[in-house]
N, CA, C and O atoms as a DFTB+ gen file, in Angstrom:
348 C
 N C O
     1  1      -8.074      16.116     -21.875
     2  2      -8.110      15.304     -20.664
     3  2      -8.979      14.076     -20.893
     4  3     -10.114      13.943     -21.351
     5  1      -7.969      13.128     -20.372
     6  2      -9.301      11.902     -20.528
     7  2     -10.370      11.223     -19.403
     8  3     -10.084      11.041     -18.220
     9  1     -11.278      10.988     -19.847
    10  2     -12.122      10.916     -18.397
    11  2     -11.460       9.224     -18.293
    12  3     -10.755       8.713     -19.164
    13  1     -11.896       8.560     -17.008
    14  2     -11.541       7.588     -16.195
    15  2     -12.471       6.509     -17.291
    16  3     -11.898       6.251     -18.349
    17  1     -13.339       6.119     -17.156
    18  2     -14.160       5.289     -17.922
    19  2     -13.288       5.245     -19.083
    20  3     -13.534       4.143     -19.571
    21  1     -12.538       5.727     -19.699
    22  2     -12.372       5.425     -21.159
    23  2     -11.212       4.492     -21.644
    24  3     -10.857       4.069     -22.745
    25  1     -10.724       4.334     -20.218
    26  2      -9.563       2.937     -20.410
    27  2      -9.848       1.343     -19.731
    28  3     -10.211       0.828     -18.673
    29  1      -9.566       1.099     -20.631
    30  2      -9.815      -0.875     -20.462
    31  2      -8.515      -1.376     -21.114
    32  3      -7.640      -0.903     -21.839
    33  1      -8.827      -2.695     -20.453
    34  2      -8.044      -3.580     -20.798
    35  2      -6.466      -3.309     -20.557
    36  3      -6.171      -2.799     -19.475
    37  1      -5.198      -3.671     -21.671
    38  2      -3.965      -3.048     -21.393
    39  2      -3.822      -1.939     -20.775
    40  3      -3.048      -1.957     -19.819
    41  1      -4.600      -0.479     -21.162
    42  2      -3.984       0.555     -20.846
    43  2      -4.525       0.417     -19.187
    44  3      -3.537       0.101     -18.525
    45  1      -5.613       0.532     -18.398
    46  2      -6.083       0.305     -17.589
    47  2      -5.419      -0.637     -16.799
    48  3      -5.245      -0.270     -15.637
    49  1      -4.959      -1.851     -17.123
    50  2      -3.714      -2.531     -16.304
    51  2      -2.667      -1.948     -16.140
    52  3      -2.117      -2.038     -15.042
    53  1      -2.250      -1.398     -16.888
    54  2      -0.927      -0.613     -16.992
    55  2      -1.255       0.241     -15.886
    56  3      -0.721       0.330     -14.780
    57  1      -2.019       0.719     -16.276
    58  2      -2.199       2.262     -15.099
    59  2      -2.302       1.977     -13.254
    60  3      -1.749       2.454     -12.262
    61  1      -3.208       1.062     -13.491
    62  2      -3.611       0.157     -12.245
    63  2      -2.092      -0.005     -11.617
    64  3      -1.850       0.491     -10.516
    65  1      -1.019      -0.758     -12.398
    66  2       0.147      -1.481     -12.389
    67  2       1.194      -0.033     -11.711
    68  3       1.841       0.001     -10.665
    69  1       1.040       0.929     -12.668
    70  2       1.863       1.873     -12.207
    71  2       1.300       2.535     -10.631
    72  3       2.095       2.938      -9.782
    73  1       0.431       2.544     -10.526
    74  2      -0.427       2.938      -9.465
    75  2       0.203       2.499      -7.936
    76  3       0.829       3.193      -7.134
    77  1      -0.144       1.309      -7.872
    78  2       0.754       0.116      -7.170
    79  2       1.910       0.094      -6.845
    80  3       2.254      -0.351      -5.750
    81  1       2.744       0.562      -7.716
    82  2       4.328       0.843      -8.278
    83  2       4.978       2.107      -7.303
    84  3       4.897       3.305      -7.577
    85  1       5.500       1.643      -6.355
    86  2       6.190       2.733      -5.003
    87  2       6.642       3.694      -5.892
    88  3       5.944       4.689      -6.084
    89  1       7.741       3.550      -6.488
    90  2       8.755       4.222      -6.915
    91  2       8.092       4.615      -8.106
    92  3       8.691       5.645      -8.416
    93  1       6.743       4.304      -9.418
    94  2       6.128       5.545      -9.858
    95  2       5.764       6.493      -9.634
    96  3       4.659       6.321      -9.118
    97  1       6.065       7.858      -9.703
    98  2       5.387       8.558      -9.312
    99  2       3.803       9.409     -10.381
   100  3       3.706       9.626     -11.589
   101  1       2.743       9.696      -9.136
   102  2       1.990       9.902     -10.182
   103  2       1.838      11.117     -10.982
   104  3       0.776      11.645     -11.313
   105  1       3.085      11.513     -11.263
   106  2       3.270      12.538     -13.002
   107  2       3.940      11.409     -13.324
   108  3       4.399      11.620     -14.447
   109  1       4.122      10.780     -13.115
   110  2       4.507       9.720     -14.686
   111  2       3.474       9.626     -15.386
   112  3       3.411       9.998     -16.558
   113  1       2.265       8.960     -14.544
   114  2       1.184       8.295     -14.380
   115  2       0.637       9.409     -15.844
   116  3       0.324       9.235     -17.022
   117  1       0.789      10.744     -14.749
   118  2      -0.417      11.774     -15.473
   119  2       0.654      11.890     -17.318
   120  3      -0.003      11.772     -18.352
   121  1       1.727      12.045     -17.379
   122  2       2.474      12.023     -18.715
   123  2       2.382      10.863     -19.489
   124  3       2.522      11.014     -20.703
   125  1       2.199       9.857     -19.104
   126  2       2.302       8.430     -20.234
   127  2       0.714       8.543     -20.730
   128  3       0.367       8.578     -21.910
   129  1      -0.490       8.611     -19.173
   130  2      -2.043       8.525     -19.837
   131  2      -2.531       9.818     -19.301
   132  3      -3.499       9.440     -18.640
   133  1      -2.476      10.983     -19.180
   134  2      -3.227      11.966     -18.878
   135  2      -3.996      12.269     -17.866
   136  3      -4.541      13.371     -17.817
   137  1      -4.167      11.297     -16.857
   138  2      -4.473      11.137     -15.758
   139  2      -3.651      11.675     -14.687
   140  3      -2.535      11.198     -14.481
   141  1      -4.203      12.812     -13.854
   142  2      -3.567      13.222     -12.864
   143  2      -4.146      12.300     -11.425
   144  3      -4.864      11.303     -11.502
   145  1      -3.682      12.857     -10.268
   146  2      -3.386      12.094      -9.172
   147  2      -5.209      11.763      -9.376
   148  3      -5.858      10.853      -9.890
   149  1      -5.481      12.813      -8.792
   150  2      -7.134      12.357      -8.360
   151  2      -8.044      11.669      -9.094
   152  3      -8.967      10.922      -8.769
   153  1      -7.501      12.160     -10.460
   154  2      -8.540      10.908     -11.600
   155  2      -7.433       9.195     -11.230
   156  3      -8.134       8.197     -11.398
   157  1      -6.460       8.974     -10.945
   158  2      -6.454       7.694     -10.671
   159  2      -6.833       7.315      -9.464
   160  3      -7.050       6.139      -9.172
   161  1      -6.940       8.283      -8.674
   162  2      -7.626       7.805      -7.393
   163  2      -8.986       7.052      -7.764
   164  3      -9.362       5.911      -7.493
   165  1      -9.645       8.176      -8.542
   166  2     -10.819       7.818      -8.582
   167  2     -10.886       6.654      -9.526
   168  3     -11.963       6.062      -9.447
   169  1     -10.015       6.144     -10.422
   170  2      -9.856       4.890     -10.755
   171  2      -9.703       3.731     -10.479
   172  3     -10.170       2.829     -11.175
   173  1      -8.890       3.500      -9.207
   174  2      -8.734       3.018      -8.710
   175  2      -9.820       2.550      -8.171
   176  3     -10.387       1.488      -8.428
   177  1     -10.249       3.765      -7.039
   178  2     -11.755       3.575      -6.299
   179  2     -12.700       2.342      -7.407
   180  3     -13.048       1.202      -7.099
   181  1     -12.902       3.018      -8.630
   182  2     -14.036       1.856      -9.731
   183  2     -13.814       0.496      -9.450
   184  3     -14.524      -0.420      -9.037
   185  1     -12.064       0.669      -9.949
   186  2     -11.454      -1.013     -10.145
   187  2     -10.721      -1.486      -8.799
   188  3      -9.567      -1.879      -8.972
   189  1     -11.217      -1.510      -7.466
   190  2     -10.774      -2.344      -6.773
   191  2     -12.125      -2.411      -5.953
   192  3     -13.232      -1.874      -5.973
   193  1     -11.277      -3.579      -5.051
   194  2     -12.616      -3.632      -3.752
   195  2     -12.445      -2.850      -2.691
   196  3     -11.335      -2.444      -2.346
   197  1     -13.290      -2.637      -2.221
   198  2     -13.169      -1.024      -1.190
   199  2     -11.754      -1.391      -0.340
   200  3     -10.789      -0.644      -0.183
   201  1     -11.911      -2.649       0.116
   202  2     -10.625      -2.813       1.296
   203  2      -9.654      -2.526       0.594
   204  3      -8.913      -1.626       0.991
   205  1      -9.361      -3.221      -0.686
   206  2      -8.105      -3.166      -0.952
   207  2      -7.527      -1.817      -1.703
   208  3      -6.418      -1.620      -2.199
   209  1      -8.663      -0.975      -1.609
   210  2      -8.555       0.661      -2.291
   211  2      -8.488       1.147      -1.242
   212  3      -7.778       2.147      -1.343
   213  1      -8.841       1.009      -0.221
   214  2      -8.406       1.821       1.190
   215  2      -6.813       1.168       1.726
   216  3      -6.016       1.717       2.488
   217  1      -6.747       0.486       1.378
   218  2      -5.221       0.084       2.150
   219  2      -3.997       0.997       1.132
   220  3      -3.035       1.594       1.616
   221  1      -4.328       0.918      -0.378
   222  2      -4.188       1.755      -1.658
   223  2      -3.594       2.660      -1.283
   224  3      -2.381       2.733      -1.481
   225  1      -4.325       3.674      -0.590
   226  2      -4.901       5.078      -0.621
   227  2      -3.563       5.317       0.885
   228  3      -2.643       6.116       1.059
   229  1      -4.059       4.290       1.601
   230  2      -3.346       4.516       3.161
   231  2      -1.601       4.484       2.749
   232  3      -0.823       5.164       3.418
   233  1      -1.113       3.636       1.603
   234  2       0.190       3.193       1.323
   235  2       0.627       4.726       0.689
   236  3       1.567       5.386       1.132
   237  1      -0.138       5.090      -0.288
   238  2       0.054       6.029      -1.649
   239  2       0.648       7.418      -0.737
   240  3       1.755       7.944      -0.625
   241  1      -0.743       7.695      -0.159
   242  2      -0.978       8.940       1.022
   243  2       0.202       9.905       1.492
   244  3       0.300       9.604       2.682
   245  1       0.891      10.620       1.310
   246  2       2.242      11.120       1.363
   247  2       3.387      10.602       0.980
   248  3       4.471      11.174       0.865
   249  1       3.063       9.291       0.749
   250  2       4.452       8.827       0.263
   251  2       5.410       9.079      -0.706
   252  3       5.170       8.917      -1.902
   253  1       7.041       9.664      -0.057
   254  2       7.791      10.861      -0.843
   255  2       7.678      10.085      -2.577
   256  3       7.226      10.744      -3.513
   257  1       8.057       8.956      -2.715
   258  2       8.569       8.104      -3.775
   259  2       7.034       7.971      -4.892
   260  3       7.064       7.446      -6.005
   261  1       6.199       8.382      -4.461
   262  2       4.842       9.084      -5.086
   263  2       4.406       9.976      -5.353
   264  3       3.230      10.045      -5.710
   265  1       5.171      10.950      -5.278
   266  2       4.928      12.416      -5.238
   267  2       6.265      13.521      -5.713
   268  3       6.855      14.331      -4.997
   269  1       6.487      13.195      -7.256
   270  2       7.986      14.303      -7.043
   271  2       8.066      15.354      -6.450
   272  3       9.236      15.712      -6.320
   273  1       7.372      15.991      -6.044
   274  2       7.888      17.481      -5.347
   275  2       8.263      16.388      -4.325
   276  3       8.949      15.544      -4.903
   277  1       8.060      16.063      -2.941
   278  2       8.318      15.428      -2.217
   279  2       9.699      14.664      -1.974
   280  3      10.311      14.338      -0.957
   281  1       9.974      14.486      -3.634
   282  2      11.349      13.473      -3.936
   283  2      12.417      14.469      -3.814
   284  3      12.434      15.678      -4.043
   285  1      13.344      13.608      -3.373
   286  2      14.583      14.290      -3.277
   287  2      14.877      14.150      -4.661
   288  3      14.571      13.162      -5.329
   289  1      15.742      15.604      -5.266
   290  2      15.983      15.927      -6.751
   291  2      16.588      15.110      -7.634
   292  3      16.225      14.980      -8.803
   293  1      17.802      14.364      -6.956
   294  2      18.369      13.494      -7.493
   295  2      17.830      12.304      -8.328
   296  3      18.426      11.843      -9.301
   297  1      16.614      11.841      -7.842
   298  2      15.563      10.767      -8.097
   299  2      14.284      11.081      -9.179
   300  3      13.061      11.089      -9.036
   301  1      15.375      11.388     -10.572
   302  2      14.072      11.806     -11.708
   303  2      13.754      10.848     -12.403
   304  3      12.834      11.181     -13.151
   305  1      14.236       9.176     -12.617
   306  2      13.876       8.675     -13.341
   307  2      12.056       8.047     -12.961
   308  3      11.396       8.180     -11.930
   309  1      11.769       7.491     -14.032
   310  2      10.178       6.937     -13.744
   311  2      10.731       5.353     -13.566
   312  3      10.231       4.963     -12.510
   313  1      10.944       5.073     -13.718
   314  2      11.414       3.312     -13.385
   315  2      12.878       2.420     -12.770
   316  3      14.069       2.526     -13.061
   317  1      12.547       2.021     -12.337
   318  2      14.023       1.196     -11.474
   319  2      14.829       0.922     -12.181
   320  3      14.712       0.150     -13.132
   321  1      16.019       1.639     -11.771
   322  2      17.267       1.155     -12.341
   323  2      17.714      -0.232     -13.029
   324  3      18.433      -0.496     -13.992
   325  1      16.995      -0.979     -12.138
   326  2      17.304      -3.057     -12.569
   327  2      16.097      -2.956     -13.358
   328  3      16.035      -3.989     -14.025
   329  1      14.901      -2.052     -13.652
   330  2      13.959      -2.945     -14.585
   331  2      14.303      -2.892     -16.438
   332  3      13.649      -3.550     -17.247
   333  1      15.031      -2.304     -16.673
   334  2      15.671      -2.719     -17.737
   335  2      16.972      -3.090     -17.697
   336  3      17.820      -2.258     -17.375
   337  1      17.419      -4.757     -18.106
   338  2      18.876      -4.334     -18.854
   339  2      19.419      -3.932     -19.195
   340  3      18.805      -3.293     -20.050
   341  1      21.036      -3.535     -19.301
   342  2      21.786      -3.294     -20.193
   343  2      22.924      -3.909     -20.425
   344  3      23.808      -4.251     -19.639
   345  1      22.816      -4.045     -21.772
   346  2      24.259      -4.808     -21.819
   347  2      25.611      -4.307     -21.769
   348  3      26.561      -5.087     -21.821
């Protein structure tokens, strides 16, 4: 397990980025960096300003498209259909 402090820079944006990200859910989050829900909470909490980690928290907060159990089954991918091309 990795503790919170130990990411900077890219990976830490990334994470931040997925965080943010409706339609990530956070087992993606915890499968790409090892971070489960509450250690990015608490990441979050470090790297933002309180307001904008409470509004965070208020968006995240049950939301089905954040939470696979929650998701309807059909909906396993980790990223939007349009965010990659194909030719």
């Amino acid at each position: 397990m990795h503790h919170v402090t130990e990411y900077v820079g890219a990976d830490l944006s990334r994470i931040i980025e997925m965080a943010w990200e409706d339609r990530i859910p956070f087992e993606a989050i915890q499968r790409e960096f090892g971070l489960n829900e509450s250690a990015v909470i608490r990441l979050m909490r470090q790297n933002m300003k309180p307001g904008s980690f409470k509004l965070w928290r208020e968006r995240v907060t049950g939301r089905k498209t954040k939470h696979l159990q929650l998701r309807s089954p059909d909906v396993i991918r980790a990223y939007c259909s349009r965010q990659y091309k194909r030719f």
